[in-house]
PDBQT receptor file of N, H, CA, C and O in Angstrom, charges set to zero:
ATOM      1  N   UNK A   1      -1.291 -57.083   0.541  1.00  0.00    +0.000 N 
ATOM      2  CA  UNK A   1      -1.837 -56.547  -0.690  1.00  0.00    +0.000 C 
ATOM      3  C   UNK A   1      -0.991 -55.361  -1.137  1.00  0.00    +0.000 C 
ATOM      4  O   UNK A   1      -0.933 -54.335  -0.460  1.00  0.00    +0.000 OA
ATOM      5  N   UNK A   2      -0.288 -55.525  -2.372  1.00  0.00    +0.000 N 
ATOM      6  H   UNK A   2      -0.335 -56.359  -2.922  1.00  0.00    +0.000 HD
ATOM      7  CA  UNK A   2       0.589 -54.343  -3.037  1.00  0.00    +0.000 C 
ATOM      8  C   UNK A   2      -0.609 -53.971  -3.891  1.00  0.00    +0.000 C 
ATOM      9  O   UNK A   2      -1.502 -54.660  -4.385  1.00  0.00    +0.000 OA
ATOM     10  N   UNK A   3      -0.234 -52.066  -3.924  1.00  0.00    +0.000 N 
ATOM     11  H   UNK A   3       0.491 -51.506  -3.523  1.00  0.00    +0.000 HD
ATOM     12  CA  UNK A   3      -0.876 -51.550  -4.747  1.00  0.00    +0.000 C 
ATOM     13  C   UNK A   3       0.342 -51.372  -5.777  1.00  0.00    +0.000 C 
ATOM     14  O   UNK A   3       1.538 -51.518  -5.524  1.00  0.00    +0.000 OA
ATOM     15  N   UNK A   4      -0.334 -50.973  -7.168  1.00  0.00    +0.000 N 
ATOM     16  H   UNK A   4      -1.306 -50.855  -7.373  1.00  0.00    +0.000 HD
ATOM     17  CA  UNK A   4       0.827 -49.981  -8.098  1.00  0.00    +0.000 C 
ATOM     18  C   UNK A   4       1.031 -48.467  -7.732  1.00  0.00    +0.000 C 
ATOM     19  O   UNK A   4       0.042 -47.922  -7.241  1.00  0.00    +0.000 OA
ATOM     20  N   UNK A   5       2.023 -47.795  -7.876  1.00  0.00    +0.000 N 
ATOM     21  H   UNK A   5       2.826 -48.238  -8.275  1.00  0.00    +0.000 HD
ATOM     22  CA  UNK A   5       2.269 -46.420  -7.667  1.00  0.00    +0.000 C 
ATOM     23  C   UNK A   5       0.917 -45.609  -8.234  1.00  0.00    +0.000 C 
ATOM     24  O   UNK A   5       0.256 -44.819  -7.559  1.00  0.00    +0.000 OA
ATOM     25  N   UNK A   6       0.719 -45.891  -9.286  1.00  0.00    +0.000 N 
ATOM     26  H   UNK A   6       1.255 -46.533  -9.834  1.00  0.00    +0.000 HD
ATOM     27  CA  UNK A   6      -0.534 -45.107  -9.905  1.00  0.00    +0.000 C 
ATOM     28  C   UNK A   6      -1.939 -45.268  -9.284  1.00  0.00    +0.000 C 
ATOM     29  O   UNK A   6      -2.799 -44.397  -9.414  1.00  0.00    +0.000 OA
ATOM     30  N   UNK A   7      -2.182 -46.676  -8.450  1.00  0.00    +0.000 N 
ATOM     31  H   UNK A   7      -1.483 -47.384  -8.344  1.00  0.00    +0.000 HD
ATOM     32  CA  UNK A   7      -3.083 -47.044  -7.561  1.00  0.00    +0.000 C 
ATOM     33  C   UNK A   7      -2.831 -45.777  -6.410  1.00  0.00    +0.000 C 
ATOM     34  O   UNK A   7      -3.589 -44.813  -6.296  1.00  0.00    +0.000 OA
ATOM     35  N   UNK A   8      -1.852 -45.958  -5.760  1.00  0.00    +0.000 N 
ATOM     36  H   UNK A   8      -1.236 -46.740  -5.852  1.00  0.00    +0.000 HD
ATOM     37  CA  UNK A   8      -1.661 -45.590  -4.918  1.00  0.00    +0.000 C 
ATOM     38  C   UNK A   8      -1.665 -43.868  -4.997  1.00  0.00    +0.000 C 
ATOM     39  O   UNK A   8      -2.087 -43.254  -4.017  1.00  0.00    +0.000 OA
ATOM     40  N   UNK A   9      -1.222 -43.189  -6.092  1.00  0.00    +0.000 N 
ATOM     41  H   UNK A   9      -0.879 -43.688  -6.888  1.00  0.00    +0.000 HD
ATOM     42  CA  UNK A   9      -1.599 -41.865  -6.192  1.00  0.00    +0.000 C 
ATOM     43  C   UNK A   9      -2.633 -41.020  -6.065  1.00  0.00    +0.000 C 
ATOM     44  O   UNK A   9      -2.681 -39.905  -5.543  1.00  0.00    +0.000 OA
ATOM     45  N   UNK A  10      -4.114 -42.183  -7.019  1.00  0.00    +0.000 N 
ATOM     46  H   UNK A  10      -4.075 -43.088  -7.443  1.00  0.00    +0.000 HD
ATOM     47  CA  UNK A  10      -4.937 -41.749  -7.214  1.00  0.00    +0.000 C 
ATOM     48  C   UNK A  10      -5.927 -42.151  -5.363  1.00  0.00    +0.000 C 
ATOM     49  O   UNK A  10      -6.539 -41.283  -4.740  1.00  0.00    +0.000 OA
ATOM     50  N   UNK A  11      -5.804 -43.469  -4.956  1.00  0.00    +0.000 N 
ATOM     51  H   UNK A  11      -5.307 -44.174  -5.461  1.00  0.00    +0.000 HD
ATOM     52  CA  UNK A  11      -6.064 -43.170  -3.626  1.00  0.00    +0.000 C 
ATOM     53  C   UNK A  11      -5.410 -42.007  -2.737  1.00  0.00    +0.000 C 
ATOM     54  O   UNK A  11      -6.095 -41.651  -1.778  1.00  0.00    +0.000 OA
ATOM     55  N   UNK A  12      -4.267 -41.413  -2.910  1.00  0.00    +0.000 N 
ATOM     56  H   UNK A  12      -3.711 -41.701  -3.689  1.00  0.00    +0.000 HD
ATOM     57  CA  UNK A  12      -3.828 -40.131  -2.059  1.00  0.00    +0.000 C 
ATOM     58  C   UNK A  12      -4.627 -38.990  -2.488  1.00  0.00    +0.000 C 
ATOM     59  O   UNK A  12      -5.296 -38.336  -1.688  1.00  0.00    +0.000 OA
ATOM     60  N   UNK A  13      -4.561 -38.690  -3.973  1.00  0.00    +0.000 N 
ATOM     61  H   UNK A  13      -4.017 -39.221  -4.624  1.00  0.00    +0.000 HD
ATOM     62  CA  UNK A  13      -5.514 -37.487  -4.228  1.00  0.00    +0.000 C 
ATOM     63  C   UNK A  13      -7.264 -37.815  -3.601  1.00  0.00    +0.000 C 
ATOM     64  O   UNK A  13      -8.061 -37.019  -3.104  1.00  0.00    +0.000 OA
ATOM     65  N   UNK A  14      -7.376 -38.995  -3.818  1.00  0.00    +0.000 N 
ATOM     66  H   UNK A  14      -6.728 -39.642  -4.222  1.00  0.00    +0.000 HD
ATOM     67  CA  UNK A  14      -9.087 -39.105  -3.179  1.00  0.00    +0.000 C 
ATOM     68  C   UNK A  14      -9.210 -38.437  -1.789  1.00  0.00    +0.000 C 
ATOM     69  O   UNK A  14      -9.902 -37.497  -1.397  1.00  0.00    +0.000 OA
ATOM     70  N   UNK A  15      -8.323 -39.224  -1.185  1.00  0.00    +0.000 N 
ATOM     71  H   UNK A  15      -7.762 -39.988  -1.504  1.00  0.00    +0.000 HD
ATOM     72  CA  UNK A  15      -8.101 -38.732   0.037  1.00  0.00    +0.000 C 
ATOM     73  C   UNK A  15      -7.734 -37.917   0.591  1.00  0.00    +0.000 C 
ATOM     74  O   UNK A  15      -8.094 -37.770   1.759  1.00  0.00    +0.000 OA
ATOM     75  N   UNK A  16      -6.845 -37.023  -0.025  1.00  0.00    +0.000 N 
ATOM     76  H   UNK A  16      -6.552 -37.142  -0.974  1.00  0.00    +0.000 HD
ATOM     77  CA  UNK A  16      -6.756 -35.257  -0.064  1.00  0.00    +0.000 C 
ATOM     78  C   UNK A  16      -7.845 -34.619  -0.537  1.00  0.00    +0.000 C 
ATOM     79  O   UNK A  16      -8.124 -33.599   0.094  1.00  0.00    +0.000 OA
ATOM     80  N   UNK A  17      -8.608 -34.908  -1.515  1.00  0.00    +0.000 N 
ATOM     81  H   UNK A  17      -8.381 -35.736  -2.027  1.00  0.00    +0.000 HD
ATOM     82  CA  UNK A  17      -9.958 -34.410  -2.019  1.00  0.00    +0.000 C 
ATOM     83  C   UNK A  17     -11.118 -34.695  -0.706  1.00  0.00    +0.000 C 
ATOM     84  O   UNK A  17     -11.787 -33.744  -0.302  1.00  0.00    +0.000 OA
ATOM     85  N   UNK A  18     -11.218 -35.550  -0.330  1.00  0.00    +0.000 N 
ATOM     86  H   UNK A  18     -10.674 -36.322  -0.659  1.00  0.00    +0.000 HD
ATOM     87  CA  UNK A  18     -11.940 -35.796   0.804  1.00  0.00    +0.000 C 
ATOM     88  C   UNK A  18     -11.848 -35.146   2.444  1.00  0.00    +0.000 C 
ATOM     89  O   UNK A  18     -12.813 -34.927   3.176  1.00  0.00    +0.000 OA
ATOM     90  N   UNK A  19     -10.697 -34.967   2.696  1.00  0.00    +0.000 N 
ATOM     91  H   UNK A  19      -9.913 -35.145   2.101  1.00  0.00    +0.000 HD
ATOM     92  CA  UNK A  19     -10.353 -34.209   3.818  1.00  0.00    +0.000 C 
ATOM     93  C   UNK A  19     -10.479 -33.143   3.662  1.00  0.00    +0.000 C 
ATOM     94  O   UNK A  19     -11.252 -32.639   4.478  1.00  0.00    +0.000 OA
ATOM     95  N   UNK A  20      -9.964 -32.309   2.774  1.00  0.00    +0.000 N 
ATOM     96  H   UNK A  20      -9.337 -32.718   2.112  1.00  0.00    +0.000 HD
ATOM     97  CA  UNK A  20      -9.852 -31.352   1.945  1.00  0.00    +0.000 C 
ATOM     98  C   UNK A  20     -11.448 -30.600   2.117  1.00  0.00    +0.000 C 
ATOM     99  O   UNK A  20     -11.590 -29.558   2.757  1.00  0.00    +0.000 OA
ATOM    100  N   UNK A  21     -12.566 -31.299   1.452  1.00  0.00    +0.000 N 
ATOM    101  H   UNK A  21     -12.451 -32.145   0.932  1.00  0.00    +0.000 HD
ATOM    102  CA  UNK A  21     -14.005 -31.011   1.544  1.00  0.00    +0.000 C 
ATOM    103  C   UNK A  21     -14.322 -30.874   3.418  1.00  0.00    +0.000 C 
ATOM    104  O   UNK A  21     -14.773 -29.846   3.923  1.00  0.00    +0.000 OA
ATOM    105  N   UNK A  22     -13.969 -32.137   4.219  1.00  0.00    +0.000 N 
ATOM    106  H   UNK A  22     -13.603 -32.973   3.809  1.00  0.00    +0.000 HD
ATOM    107  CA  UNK A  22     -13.985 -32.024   5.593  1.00  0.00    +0.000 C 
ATOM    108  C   UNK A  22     -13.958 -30.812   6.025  1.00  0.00    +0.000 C 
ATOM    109  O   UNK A  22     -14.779 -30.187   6.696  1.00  0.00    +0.000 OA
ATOM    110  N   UNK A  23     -13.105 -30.564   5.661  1.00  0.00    +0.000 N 
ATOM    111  H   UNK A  23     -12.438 -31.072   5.116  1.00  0.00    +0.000 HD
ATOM    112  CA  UNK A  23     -11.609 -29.572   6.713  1.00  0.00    +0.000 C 
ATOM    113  C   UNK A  23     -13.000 -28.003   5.887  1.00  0.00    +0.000 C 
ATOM    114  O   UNK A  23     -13.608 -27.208   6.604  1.00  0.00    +0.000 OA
ATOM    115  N   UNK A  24     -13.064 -28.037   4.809  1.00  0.00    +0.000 N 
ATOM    116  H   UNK A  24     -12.570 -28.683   4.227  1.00  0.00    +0.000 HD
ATOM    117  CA  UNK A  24     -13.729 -27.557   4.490  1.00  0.00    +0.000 C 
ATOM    118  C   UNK A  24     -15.130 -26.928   5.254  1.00  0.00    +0.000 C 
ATOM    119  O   UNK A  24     -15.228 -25.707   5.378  1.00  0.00    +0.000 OA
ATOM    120  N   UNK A  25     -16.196 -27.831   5.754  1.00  0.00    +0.000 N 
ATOM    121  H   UNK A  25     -16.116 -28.822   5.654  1.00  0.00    +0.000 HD
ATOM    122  CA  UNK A  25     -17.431 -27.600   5.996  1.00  0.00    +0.000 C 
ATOM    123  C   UNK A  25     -17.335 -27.840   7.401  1.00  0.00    +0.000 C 
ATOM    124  O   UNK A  25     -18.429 -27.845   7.965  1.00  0.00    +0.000 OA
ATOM    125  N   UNK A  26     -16.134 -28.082   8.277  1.00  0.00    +0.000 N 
ATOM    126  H   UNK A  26     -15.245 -28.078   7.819  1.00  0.00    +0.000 HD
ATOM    127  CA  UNK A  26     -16.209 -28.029   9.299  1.00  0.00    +0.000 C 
ATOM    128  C   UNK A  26     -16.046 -26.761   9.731  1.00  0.00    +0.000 C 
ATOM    129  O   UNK A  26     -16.498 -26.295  10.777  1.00  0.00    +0.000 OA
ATOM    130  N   UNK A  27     -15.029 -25.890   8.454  1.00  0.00    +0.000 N 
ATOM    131  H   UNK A  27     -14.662 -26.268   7.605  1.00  0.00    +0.000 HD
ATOM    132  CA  UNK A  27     -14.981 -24.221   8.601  1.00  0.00    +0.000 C 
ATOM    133  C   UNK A  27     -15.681 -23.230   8.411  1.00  0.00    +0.000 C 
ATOM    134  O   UNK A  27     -15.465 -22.030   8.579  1.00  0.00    +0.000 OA
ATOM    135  N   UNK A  28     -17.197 -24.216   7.774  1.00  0.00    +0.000 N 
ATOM    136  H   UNK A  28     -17.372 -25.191   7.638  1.00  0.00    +0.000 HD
ATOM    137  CA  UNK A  28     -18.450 -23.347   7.763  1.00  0.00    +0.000 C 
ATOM    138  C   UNK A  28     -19.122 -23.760   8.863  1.00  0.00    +0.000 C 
ATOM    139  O   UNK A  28     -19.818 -22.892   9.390  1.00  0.00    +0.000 OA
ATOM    140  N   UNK A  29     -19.118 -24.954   9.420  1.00  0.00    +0.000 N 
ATOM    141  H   UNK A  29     -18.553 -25.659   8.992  1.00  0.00    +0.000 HD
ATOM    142  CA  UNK A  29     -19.754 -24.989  10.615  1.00  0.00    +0.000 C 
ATOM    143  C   UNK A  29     -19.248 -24.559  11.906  1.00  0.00    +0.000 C 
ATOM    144  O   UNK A  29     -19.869 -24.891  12.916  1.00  0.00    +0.000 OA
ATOM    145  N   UNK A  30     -17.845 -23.627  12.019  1.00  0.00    +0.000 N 
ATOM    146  H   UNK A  30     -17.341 -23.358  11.198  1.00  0.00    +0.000 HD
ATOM    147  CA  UNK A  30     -17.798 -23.257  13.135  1.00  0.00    +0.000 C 
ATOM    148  C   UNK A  30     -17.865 -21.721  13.118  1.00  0.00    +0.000 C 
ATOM    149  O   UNK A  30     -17.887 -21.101  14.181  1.00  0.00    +0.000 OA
ATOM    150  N   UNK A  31     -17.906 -20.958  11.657  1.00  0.00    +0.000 N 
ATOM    151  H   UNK A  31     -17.889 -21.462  10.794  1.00  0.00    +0.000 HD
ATOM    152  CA  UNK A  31     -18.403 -19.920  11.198  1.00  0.00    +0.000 C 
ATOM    153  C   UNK A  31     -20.168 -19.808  12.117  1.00  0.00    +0.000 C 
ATOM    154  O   UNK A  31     -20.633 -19.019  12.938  1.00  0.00    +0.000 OA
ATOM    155  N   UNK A  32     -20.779 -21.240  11.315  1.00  0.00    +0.000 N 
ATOM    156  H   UNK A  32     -20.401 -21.881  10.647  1.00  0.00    +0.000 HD
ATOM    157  CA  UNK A  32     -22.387 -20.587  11.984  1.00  0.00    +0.000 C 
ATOM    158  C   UNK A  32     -22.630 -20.670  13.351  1.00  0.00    +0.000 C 
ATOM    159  O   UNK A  32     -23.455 -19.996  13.968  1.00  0.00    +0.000 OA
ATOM    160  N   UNK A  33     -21.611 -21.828  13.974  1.00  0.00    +0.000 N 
ATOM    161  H   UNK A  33     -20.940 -22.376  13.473  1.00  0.00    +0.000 HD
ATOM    162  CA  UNK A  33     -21.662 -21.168  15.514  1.00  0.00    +0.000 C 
ATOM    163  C   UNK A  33     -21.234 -20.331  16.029  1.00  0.00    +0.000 C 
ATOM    164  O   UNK A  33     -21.797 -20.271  17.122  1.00  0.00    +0.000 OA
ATOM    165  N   UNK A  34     -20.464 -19.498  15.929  1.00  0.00    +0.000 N 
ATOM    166  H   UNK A  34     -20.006 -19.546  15.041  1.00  0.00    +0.000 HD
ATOM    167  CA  UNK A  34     -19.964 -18.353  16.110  1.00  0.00    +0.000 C 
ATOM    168  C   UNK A  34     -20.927 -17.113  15.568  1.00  0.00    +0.000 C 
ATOM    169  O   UNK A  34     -21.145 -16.012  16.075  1.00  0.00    +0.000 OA
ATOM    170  N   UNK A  35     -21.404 -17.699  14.377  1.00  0.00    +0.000 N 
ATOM    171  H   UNK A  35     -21.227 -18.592  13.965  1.00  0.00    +0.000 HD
ATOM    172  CA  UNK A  35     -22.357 -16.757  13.870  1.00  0.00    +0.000 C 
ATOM    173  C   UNK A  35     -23.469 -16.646  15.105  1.00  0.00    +0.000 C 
ATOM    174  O   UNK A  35     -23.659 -15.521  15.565  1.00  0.00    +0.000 OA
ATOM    175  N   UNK A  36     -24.214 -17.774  15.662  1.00  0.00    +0.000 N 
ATOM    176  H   UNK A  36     -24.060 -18.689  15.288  1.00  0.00    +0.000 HD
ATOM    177  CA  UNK A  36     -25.203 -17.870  15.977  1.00  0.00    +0.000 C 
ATOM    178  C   UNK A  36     -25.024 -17.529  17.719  1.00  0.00    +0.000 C 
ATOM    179  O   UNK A  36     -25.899 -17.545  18.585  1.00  0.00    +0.000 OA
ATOM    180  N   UNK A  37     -23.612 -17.238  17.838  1.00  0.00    +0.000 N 
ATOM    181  H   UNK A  37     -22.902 -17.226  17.134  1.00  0.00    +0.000 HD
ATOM    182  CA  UNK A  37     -23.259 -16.880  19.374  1.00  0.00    +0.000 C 
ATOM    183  C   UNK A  37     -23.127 -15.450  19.583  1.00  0.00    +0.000 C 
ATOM    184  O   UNK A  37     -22.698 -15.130  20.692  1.00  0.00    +0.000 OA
ATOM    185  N   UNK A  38     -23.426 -14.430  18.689  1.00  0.00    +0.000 N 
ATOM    186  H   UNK A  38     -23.774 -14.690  17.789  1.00  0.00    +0.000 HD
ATOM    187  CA  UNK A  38     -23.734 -13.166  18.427  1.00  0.00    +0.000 C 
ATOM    188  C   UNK A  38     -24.779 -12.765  18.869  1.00  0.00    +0.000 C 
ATOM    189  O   UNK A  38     -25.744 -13.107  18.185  1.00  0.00    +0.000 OA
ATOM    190  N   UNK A  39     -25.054 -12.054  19.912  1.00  0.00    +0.000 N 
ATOM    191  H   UNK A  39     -24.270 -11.775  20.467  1.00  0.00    +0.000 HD
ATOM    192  CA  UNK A  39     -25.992 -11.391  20.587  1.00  0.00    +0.000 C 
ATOM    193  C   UNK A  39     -26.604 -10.403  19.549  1.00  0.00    +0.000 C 
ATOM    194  O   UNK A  39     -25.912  -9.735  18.780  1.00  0.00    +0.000 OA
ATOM    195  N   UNK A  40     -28.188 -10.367  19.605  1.00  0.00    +0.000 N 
ATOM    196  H   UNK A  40     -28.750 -10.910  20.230  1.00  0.00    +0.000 HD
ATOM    197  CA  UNK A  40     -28.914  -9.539  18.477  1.00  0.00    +0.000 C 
ATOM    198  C   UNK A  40     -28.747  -8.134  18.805  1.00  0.00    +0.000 C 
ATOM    199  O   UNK A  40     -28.615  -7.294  17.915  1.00  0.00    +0.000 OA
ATOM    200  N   UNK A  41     -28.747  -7.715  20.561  1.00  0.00    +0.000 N 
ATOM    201  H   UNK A  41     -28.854  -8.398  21.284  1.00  0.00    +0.000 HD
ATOM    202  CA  UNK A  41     -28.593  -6.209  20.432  1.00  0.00    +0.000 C 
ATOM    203  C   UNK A  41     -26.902  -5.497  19.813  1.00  0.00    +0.000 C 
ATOM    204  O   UNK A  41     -26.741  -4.349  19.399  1.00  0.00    +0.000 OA
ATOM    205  N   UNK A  42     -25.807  -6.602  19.926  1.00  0.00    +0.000 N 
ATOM    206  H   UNK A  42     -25.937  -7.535  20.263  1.00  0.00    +0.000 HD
ATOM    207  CA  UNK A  42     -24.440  -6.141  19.685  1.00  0.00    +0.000 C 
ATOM    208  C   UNK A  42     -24.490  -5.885  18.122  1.00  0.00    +0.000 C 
ATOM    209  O   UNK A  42     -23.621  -5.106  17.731  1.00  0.00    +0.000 OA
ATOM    210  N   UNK A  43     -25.474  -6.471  16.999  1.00  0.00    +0.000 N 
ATOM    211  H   UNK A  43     -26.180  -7.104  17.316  1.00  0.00    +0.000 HD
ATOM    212  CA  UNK A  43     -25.309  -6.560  15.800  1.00  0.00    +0.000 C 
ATOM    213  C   UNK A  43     -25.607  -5.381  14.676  1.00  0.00    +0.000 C 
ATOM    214  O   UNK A  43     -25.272  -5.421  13.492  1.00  0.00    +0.000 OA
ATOM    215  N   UNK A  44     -26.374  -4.245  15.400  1.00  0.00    +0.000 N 
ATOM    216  H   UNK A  44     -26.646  -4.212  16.361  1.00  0.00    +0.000 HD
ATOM    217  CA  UNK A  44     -27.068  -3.701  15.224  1.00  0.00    +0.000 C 
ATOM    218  C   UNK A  44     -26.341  -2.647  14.424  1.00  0.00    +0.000 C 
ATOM    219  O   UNK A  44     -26.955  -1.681  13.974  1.00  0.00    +0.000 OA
TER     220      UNK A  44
């Protein structure tokens, strides 16, 4: 199966848009574990 170049662009940006979001909320989710590995008396 050939795509056209323009096929094929707009699947690369999807897919940069998509990882992109990943890469994203995986960097808030290791923010709230880290958040949540904070001892309450050190915060103070």
């Amino acid at each position: 199966m050939e795509f056209s170049a323009e096929m094929k662009y707009v699947l690369d940006t999807i897919w940069l848009l998509i990882s992109g979001s990943l890469v994203m909320w995986m960097a808030a989710g290791f923010a709230m574990l880290e958040a949540g590995m904070v001892r309450t008396k050190s915060v103070t």
